[in-house]
C-alpha positions in Angstrom: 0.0 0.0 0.0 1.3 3.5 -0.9 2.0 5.7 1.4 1.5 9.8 1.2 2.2 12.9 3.7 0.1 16.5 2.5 1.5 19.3 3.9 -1.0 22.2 5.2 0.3 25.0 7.3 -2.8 27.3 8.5 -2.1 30.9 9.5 -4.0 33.6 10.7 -3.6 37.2 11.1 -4.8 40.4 12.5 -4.9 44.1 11.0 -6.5 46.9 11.7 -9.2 45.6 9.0 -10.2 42.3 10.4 -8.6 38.7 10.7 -6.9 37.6 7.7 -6.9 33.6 7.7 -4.6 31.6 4.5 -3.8 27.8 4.1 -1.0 26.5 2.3 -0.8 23.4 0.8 2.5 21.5 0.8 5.8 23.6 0.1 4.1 26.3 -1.9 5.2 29.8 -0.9 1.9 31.4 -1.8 -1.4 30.7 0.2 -4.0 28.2 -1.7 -6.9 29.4 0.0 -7.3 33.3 2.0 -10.0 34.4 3.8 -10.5 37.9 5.5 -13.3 38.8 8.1 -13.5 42.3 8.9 -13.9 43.9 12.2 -17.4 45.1 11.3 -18.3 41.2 10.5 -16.7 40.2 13.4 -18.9 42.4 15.7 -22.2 41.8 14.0 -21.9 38.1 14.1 -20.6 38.4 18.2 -23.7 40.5 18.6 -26.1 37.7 16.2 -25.1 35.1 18.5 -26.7 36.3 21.4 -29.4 38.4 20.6 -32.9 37.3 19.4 -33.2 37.3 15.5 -34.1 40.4 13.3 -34.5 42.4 17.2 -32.1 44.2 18.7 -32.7 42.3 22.1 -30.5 40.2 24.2 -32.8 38.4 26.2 -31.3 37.2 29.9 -33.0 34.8 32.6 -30.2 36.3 35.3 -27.5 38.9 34.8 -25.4 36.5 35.1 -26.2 35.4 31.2 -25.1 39.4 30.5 -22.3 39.4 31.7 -21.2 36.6 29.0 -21.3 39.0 25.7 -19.0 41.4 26.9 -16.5 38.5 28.1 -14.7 38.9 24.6 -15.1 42.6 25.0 -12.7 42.5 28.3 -10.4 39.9 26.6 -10.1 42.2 23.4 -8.9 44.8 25.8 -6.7 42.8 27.2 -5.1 42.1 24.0 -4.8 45.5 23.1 -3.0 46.2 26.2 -0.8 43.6 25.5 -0.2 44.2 22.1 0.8 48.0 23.0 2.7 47.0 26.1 4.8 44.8 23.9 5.2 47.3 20.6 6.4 49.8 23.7 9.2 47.3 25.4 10.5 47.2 21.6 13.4 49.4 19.7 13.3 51.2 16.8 15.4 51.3 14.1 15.6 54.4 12.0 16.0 52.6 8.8 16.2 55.7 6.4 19.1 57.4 8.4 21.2 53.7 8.7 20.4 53.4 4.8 21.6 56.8 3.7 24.4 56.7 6.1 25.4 53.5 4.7 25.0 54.8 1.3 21.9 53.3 0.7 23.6 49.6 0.8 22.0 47.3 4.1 25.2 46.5 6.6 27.2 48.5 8.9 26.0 49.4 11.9 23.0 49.5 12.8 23.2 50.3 17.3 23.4 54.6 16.4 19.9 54.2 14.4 18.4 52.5 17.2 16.3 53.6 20.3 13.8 53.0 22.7 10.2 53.0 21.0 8.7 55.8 24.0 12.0 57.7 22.7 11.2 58.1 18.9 7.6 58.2 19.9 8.0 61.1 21.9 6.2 58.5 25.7 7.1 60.1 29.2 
C-alpha cells in the first residue's frame, strides 16, 4: 500500500481591517486558500449570537447570562493592552538614516539608528 504525507500550514492574522486567515498546501510559498473577516463582520456576528433574530434584544433569565457577551469585549482589551505593552518594550530602528548613512547599501551598523520605541515616539 502506498504511502502519502500532504502538507497544510494554517495561518491567521490580524490588521487593523479584520482577521486575515490563509492555508497552504504543501511547500508552496503562496497561500491556496485566504480568507479575511472584517472587524465590522466580526462584531455583527458576536452581537447575532446572542441576541434574538431580526431584534435588537438580548434576552437574559439572570444577569449572570449578560455578563457573558461582553466576556470577549474584556479579553479584546486585554489584548490591546498587551499588544501595546509589547510594541512599547521594543526598539526602533531608523532605517532611512542607517540606509543613507550607509550609502543606501544594508550593513554597517545599525546600534546609532536604534532607540527606545517611547523615545522616537516622543512617551514620558
Amino acid at each position: 500500500m502506498a504511502e502519502a504525507t500532504l502538507k497544510l500550514d494554517l495561518y491567521a492574522d490580524l490588521d487593523d481591517t479584520g482577521i486575515n486567515l490563509s492555508m497552504f498546501f504543501g511547500d508552496d510559498c503562496d497561500p491556496s486558500l485566504e480568507k479575511s473577516i472584517t472587524w465590522p463582520e466580526i462584531v455583527s456576528q458576536h452581537i447575532e449570537t446572542y441576541t434574538i433574530p431580526s431584534k435588537e434584544t438580548l434576552p437574559y433569565e439572570s444577569l449572570e447570562e449578560l455578563d457573558e457577551p461582553f466576556v470577549l469585549v474584556r479579553t479584546l482589551r486585554a489584548v490591546a493592552d498587551n499588544i501595546e505593552d509589547r510594541l512599547m518594550a521594543l526598539n526602533a530602528l531608523d532605517r532611512a538614516a542607517w540606509l543613507e548613512a550607509n550609502d543606501g547599501q544594508y550593513g554597517g551598523p545599525t546600534e546609532p539608528f536604534i532607540k527606545p520605541m517611547k523615545e522616537v515616539l516622543n512617551i514620558d
